[in-house]
N, CA, C and O atoms as a Tinker XYZ file with bonds, in Angstrom:
   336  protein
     1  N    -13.635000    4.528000   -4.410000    73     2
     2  CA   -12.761000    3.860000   -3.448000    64     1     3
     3  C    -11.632000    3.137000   -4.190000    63     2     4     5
     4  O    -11.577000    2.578000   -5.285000    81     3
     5  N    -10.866000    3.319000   -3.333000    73     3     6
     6  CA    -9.799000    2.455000   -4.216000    64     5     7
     7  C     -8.955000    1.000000   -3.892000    63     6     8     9
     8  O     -8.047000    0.998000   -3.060000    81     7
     9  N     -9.214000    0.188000   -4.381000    73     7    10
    10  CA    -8.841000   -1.253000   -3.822000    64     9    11
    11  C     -7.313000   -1.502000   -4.103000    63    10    12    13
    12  O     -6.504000   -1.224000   -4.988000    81    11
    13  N     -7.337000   -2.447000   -2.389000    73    11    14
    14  CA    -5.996000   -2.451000   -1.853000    64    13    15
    15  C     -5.644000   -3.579000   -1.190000    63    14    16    17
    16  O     -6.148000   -3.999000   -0.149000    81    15
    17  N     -4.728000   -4.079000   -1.848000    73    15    18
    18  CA    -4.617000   -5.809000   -1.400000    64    17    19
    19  C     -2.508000   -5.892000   -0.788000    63    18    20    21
    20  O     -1.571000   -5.643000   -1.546000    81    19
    21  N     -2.389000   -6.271000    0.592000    73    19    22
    22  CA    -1.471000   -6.372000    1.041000    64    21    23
    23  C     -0.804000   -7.900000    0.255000    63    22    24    25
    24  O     -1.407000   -8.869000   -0.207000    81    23
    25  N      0.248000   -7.688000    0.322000    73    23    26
    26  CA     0.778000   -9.620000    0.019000    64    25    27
    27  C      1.864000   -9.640000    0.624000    63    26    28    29
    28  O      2.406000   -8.548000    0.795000    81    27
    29  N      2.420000  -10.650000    1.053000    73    27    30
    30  CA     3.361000  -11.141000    1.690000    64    29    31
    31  C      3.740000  -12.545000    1.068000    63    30    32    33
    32  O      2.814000  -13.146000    0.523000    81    31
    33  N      5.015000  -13.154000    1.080000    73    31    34
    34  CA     5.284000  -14.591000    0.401000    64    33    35
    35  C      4.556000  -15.800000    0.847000    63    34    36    37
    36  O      4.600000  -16.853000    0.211000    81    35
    37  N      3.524000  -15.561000    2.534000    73    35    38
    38  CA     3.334000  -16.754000    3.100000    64    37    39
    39  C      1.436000  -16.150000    2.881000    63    38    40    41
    40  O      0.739000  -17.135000    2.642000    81    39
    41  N      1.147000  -15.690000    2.896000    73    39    42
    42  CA    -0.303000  -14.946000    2.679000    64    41    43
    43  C     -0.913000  -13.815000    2.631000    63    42    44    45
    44  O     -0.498000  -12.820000    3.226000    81    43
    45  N     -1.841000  -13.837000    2.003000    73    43    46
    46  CA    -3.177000  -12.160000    1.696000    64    45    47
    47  C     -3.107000  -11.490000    2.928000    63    46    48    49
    48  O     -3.398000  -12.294000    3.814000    81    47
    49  N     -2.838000  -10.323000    3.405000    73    47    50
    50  CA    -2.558000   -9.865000    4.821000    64    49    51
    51  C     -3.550000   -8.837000    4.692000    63    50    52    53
    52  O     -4.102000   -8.625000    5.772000    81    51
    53  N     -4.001000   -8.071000    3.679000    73    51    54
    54  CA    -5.750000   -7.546000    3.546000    64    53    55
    55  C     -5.802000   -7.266000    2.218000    63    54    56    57
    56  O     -4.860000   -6.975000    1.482000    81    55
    57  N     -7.389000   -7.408000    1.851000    73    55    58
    58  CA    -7.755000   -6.796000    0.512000    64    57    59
    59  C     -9.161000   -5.878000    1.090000    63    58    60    61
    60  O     -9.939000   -6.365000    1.910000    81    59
    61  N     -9.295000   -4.758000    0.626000    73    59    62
    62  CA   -10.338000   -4.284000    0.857000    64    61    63
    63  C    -10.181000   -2.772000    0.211000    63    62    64    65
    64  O     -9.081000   -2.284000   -0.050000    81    63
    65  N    -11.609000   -2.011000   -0.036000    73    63    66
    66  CA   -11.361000   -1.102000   -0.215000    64    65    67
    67  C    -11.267000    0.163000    0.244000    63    66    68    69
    68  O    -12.308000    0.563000    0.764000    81    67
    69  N     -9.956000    1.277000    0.218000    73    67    70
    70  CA    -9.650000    2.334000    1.129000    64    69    71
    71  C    -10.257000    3.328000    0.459000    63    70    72    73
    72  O    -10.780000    3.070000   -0.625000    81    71
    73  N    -10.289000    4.544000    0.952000    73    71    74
    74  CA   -10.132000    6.164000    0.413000    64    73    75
    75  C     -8.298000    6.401000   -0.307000    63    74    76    77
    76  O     -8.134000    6.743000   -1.478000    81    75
    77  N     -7.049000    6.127000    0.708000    73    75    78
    78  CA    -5.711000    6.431000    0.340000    64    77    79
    79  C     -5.350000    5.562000    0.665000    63    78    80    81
    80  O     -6.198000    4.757000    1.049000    81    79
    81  N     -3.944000    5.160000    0.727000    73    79    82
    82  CA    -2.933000    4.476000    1.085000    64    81    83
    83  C     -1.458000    5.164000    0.674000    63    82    84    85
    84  O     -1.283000    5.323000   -0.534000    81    83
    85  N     -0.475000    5.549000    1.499000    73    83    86
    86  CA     0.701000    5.762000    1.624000    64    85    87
    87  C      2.177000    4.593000    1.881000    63    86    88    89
    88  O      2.529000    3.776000    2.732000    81    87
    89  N      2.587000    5.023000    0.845000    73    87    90
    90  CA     3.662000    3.910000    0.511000    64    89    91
    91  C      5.199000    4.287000    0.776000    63    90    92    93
    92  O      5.886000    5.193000    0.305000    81    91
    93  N      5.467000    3.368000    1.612000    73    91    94
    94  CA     7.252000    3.660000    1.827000    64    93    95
    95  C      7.809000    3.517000    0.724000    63    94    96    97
    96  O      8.199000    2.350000    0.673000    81    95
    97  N      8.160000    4.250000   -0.524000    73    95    98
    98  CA     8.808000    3.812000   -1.565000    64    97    99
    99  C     10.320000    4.518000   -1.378000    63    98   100   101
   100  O     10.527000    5.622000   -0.873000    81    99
   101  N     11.448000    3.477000   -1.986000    73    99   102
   102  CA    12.318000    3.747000   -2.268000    64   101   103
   103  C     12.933000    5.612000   -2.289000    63   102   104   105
   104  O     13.780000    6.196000   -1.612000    81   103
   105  N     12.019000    6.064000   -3.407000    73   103   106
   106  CA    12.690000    7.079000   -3.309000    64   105   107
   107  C     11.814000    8.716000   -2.521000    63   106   108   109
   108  O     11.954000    9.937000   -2.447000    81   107
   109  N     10.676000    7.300000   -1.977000    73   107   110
   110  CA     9.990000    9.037000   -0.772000    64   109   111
   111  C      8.696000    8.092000   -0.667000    63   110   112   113
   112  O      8.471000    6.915000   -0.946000    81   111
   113  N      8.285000    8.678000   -0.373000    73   111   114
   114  CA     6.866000    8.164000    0.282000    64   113   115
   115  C      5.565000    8.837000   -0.731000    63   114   116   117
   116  O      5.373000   10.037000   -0.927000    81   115
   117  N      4.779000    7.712000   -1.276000    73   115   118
   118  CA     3.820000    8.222000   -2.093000    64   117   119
   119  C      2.707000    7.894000   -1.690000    63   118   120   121
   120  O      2.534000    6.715000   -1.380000    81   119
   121  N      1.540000    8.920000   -1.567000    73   119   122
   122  CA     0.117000    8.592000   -1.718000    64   121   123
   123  C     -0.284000    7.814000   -3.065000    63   122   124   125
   124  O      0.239000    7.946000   -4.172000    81   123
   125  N     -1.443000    6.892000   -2.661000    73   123   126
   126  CA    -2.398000    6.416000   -4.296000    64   125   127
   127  C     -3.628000    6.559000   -4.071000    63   126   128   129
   128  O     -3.946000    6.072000   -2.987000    81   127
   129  N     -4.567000    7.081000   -4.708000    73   127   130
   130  CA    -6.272000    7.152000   -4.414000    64   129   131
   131  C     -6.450000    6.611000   -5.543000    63   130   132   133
   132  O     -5.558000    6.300000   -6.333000    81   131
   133  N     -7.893000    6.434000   -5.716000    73   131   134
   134  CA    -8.734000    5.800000   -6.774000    64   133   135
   135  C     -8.290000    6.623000   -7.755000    63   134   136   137
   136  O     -8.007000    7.814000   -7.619000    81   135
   137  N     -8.202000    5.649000   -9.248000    73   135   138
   138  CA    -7.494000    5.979000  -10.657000    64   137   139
   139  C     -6.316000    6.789000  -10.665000    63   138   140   141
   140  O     -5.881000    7.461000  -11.600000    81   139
   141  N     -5.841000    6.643000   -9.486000    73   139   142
   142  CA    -4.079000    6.911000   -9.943000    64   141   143
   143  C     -3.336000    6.300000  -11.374000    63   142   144   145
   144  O     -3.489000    5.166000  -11.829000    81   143
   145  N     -2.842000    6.938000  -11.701000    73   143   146
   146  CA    -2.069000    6.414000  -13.064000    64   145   147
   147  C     -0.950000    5.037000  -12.938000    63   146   148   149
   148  O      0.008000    5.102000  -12.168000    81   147
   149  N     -1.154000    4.092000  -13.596000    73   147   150
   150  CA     0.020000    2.976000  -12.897000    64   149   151
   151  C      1.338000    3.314000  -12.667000    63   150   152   153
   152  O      2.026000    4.308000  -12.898000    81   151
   153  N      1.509000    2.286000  -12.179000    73   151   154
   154  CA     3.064000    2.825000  -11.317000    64   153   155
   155  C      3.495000    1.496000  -10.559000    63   154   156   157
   156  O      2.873000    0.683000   -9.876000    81   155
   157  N      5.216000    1.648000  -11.083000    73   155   158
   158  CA     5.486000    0.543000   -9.764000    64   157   159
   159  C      7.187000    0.885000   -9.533000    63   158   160   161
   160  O      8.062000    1.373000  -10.249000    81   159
   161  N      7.133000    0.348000   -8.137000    73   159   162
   162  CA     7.670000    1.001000   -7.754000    64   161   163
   163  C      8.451000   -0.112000   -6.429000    63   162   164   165
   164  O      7.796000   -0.993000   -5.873000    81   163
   165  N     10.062000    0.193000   -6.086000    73   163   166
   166  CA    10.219000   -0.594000   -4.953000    64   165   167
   167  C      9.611000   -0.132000   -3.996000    63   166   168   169
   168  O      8.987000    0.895000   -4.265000    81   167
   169  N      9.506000   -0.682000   -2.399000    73   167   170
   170  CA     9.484000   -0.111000   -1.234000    64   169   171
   171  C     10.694000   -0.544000   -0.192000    63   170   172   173
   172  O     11.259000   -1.636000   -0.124000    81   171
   173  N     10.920000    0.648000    0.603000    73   171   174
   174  CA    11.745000    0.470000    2.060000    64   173   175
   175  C     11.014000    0.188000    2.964000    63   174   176   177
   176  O      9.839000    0.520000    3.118000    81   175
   177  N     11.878000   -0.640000    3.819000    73   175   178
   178  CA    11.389000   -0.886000    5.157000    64   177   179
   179  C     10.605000    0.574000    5.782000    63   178   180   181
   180  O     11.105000    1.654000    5.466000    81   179
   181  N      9.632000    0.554000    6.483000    73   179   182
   182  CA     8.749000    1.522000    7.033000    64   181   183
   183  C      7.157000    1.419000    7.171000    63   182   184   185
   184  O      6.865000    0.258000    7.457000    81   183
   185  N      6.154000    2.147000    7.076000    73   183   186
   186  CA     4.772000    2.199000    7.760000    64   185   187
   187  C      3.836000    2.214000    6.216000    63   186   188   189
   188  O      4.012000    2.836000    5.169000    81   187
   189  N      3.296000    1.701000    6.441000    73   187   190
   190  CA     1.870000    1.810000    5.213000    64   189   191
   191  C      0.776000    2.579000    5.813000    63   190   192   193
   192  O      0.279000    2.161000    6.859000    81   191
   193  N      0.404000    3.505000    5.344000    73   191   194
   194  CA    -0.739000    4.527000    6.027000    64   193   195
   195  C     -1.870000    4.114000    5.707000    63   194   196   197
   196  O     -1.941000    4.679000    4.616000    81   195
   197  N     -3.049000    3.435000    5.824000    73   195   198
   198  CA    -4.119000    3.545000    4.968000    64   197   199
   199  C     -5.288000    4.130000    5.833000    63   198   200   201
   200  O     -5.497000    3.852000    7.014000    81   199
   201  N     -6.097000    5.087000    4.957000    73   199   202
   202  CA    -6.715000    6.326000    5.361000    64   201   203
   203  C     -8.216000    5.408000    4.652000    63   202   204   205
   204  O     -8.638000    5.087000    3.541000    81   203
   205  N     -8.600000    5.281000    6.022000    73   203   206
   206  CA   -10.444000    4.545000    4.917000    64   205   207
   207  C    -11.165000    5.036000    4.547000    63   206   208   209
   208  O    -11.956000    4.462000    3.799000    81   207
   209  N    -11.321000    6.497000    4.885000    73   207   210
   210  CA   -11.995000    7.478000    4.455000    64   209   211
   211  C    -11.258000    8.538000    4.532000    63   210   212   213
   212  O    -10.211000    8.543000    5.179000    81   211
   213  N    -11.851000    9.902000    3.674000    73   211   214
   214  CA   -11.273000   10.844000    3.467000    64   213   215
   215  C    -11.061000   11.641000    5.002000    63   214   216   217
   216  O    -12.153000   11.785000    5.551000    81   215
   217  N    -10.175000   12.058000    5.620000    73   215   218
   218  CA   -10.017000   13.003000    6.650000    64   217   219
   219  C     -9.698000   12.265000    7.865000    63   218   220   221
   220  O     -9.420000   12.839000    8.918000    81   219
   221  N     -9.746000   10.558000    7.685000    73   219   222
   222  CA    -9.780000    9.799000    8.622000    64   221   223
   223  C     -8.465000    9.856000    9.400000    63   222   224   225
   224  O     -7.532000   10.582000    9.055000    81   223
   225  N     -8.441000    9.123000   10.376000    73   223   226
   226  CA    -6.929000    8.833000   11.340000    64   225   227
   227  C     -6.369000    7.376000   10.342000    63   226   228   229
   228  O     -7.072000    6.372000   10.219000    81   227
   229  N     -5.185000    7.509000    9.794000    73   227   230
   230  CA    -4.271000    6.903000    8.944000    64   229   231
   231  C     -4.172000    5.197000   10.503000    63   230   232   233
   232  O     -3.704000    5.234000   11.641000    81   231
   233  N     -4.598000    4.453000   10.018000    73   231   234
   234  CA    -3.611000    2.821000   10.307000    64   233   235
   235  C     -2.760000    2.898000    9.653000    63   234   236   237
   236  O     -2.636000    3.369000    8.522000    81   235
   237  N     -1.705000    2.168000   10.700000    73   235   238
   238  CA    -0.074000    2.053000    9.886000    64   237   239
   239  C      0.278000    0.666000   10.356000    63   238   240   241
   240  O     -0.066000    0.250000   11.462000    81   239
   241  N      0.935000   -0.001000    9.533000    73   239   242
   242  CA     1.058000   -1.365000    8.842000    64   241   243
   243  C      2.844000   -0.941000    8.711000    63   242   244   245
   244  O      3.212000   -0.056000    7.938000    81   243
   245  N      3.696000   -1.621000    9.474000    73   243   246
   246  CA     5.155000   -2.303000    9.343000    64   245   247
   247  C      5.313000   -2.819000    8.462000    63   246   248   249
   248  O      4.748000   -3.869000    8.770000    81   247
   249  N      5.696000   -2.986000    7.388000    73   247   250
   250  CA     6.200000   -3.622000    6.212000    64   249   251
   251  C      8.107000   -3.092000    5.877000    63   250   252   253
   252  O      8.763000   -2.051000    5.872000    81   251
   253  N      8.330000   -4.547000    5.642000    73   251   254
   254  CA     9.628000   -4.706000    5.217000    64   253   255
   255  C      9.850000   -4.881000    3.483000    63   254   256   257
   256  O      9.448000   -5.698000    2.655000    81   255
   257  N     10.449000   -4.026000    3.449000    73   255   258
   258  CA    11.237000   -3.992000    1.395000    64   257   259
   259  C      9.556000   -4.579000    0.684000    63   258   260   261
   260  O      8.498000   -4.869000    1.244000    81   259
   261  N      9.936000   -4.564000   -0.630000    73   259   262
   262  CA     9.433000   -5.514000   -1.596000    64   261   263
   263  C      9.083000   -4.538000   -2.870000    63   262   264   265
   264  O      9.950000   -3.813000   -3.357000    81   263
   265  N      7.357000   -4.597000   -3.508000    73   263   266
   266  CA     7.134000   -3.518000   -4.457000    64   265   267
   267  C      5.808000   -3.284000   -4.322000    63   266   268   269
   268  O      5.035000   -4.046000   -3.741000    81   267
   269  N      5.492000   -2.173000   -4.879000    73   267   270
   270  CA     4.123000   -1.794000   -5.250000    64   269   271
   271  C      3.687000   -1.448000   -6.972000    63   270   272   273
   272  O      4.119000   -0.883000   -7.977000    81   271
   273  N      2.547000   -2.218000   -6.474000    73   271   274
   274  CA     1.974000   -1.822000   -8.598000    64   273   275
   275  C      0.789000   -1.287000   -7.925000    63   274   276   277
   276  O      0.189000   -1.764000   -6.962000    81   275
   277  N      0.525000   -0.110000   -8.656000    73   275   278
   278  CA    -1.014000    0.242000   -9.310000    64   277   279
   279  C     -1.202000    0.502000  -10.882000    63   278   280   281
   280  O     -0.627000    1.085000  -11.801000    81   279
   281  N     -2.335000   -0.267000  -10.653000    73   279   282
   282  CA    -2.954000   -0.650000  -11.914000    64   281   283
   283  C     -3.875000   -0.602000  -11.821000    63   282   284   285
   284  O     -4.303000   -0.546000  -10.668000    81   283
   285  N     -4.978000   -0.589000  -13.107000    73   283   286
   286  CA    -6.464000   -0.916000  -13.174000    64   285   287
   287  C     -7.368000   -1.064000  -12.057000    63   286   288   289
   288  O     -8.325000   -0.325000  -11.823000    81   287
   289  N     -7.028000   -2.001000  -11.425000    73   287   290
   290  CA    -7.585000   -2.958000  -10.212000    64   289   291
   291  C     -7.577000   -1.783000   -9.189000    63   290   292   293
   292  O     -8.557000   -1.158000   -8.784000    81   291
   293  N     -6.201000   -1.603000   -8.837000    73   291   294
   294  CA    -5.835000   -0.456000   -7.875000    64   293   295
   295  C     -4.748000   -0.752000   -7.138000    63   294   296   297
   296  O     -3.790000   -0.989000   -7.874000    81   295
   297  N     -4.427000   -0.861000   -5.670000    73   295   298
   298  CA    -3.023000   -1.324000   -5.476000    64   297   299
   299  C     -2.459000   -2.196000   -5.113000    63   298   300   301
   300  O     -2.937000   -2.683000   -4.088000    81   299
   301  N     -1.475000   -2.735000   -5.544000    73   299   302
   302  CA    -1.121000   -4.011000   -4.416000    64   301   303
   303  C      0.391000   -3.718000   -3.767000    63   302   304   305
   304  O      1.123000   -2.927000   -4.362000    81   303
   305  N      0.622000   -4.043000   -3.148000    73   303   306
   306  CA     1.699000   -3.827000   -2.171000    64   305   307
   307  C      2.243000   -5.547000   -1.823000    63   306   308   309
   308  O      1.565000   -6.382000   -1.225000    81   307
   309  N      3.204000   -5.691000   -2.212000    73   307   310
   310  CA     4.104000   -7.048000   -2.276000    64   309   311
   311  C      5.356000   -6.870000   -1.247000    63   310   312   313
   312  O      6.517000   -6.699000   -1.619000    81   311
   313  N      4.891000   -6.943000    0.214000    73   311   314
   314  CA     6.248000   -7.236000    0.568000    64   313   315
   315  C      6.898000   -8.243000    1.378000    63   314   316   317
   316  O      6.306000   -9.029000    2.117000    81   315
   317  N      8.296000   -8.169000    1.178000    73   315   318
   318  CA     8.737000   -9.397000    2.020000    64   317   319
   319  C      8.381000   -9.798000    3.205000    63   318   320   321
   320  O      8.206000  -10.968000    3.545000    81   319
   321  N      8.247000   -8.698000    3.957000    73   319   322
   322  CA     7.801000   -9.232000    5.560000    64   321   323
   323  C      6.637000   -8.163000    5.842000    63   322   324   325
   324  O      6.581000   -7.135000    5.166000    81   323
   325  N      5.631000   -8.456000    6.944000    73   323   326
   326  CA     4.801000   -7.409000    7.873000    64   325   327
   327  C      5.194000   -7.619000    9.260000    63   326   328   329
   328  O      4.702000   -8.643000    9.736000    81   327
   329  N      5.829000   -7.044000    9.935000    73   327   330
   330  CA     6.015000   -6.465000   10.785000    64   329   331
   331  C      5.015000   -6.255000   12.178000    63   330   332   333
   332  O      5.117000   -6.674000   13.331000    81   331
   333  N      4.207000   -5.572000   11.622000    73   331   334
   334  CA     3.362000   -4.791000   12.913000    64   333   335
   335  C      2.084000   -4.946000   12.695000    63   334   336
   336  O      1.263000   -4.475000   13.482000    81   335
């Protein structure tokens, strides 16, 4: 599984662990699963997919700009605003 912690400037908006997560990035939209290689990366305004299990129906999460790191841990997603 791969752990996935939302942030925002005013608070933790989730940590828990998914199967995927899909990221509005800057220059396209990227999947991350467990031991993805690090990476960081801006994001655009748009939807965060996170898939809790494999084959599942994707939740989508409004998020405005900010960045994403994966690392070690797994992902975090830093953005300015949530939305939805």
């Amino acid at each position: 599984m791969l752990h996935f912690e939302l942030v925002t400037p005013e608070r933790l908006v989730r940590s828990e662990d998914v199967y995927m997560v899909v990221v509005p990035g800057t220059e396209g939209d990227f999947g991350v699963l467990e031991n993805h290689a690090p990476l960081m990366s801006t994001i655009r305004d748009g939807e965060l997919a996170i898939y809790r299990t494999q084959g599942s129906t994707p939740e989508t999460i409004r998020i405005e700009g900010g960045f994403a790191e994966v690392n070690g841990v797994g992902l975090v997603v830093l953005a300015e605003a949530v939305t939805g």
